[in-house]
C-alpha positions as CSV (number, residue, x, y, z in Angstrom):
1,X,167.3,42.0,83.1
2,X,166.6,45.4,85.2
3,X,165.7,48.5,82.7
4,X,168.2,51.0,82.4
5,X,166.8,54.5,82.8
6,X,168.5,57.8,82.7
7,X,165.6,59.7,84.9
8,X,168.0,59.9,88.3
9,X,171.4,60.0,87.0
10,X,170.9,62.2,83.9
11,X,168.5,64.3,85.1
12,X,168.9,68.2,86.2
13,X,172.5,67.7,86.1
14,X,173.0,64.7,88.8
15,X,175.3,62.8,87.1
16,X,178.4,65.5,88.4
17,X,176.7,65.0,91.9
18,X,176.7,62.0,92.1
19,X,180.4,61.2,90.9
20,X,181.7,63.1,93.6
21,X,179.7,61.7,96.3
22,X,180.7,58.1,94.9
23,X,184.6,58.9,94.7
24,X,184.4,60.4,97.9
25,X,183.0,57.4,99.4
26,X,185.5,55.1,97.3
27,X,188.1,56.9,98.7
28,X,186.9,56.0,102.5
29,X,185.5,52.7,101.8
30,X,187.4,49.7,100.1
31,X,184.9,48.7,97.7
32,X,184.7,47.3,94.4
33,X,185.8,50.1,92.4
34,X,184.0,47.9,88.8
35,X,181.5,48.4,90.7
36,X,181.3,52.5,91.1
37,X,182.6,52.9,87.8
38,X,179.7,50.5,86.3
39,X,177.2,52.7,88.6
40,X,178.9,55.8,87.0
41,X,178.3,55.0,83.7
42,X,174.5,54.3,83.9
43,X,175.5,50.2,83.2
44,X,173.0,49.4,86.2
45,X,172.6,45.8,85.6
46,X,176.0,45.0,85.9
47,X,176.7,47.8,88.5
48,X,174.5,45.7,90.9
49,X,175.7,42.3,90.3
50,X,179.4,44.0,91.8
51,X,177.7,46.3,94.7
52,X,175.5,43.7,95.7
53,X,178.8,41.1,96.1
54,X,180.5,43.9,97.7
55,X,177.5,44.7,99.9
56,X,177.5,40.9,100.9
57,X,180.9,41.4,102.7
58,X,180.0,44.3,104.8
59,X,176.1,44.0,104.9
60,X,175.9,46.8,107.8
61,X,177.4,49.6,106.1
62,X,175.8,52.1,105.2
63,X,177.3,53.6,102.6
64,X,177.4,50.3,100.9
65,X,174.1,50.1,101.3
66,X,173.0,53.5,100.1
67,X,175.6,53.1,97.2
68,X,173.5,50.0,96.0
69,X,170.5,51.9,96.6
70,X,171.4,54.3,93.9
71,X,171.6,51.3,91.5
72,X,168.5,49.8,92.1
73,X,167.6,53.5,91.8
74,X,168.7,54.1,88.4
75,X,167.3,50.8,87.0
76,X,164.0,52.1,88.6
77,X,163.9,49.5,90.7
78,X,162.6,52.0,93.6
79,X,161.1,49.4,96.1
80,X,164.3,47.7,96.5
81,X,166.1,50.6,96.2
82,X,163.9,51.9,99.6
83,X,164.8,48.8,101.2
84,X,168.2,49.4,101.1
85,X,168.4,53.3,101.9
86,X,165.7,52.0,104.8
87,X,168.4,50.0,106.2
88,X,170.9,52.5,105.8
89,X,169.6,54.9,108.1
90,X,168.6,51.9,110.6
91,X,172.2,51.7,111.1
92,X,173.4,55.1,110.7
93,X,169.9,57.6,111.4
94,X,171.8,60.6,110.6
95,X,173.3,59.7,107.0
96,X,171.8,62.7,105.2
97,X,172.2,61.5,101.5
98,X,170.3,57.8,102.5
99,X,167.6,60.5,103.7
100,X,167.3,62.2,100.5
101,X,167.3,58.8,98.6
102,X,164.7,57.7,100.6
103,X,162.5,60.5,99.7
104,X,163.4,60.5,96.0
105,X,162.1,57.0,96.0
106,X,158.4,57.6,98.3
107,X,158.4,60.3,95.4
108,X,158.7,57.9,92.0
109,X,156.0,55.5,94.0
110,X,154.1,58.5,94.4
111,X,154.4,58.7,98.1
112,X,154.3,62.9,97.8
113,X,153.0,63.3,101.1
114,X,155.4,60.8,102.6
115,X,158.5,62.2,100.2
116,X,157.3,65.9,102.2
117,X,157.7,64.7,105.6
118,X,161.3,62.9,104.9
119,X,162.9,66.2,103.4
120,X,161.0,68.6,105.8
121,X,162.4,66.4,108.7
122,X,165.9,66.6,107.2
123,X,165.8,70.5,107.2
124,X,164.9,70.8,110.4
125,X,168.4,70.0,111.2
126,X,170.0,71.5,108.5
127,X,167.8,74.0,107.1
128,X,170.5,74.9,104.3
129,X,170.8,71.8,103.2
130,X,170.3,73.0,99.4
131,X,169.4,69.4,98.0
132,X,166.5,68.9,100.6
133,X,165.3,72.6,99.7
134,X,165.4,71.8,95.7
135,X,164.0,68.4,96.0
136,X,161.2,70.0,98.7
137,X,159.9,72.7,96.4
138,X,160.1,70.0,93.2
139,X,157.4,67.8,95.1
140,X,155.5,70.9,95.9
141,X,155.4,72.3,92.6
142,X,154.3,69.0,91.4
143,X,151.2,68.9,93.3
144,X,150.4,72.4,92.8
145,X,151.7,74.4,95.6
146,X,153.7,77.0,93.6
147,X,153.7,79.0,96.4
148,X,155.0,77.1,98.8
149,X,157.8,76.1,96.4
150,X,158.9,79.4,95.7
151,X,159.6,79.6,99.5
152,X,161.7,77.0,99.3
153,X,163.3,77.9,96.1
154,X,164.2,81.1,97.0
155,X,165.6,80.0,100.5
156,X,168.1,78.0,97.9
157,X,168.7,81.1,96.1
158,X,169.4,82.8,98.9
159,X,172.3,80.5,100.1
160,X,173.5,79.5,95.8
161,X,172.8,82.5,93.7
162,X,173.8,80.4,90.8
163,X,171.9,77.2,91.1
164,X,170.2,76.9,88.0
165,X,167.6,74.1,88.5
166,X,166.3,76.6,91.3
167,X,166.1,79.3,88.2
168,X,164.7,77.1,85.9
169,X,161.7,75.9,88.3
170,X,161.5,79.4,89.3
171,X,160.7,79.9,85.6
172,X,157.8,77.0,85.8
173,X,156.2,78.8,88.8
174,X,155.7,82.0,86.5
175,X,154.8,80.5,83.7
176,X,152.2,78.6,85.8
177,X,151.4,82.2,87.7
178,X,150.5,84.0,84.5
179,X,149.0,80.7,82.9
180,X,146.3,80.8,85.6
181,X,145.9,84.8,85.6
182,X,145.5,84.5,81.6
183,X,142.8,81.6,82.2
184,X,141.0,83.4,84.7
185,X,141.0,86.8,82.5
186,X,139.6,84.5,79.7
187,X,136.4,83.1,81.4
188,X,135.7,86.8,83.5
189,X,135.8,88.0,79.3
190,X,133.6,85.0,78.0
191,X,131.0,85.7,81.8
192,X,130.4,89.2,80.7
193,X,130.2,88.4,76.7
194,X,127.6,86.3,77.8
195,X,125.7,88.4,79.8
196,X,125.4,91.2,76.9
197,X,124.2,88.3,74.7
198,X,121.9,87.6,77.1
199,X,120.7,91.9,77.6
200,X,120.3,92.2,73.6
């Protein structure tokens, strides 16, 4: 059976996110409503087996497509959840949340680079897009770029005052800031302890 994970849906308050892009789509699209609900509740195994026969009687649409996705996401199934956001934007190259999938998923294969180009791409056409923005500066921060990030982060701030993931990273890139001013302090104390050792 696929693992059940909480990492995407439980994670820097998804969960609310993602029940309103899943109703909305449930009220557009007549799907298997087990299905969403299953998805909802973290019950991915199950949540698939519903999607996927859903999926099988519309296999061109995209939102179908990117709504299994996110299951295969959440039981951290992220090659076949690529797949499926892949062929999302195939048929519909414009469907923003498939494009932020996508990149979530290069990301947890540890595609950084790749995950970079996906969400830069997307804010080139919508540059306040404040998901792209947060999940941008995430990846950065990740691989060490705090400054970059910040950039990013306070782009968000400046369109959602409130967003507190953007705070709360915010937080990391000082912490890290000081971290590395305390460290370098440290060894410029231990360089010139050394060099009096060294004069008596």
């Amino acid at each position: 059976p696929l693992k059940r994970s909480s990492s995407f849906f439980f994670r820097a308050g998804k969960l609310s996110l993602i029940k309103r892009r899943l109703l909305k789509e449930y009220t557009t699209q007549k799907g298997d409503f087990k299905g969403y609900l299953k998805l909802l509740l973290g019950d991915f195994d199950d949540s698939i087996a519903d999607l996927e026969k859903c999926l099988s009687g519309s296999p061109q649409n995209p939102q179908f497509l990117n709504t299994v996705g996110l299951a295969y996401f959440g039981a951290d199934e992220f090659l076949i959840a690529k797949r499926h956001f892949s062929k999302a934007l195939e048929i519909l190259p414009d469907f923003d949340d498939a494009f932020l999938n996508l990149a979530k998923c290069e990301r947890q294969l540890g595609n950084y680079m790749e995950s970079n180009r996906i969400l830069e791409g997307l804010l080139e056409r919508k540059p306040k897009n404040e998901i792209a923005l947060f999940e941008l500066a995430n990846n950065l921060l990740n691989t060490g770029k705090e400054a970059a990030a910040r950039v990013h982060l306070e782009t968000l701030l400046d369109i959602w005052p409130t967003n507190g993931n953007a705070h709360n990273l915010l937080s990391q890139i000082d912490r890290i800031v000081v971290n590395d001013k305390l460290f370098i302090r440290m060894q410029q104390i231990l360089k010139n302890s050394e060099g009096l050792s060294e004069d008596d």
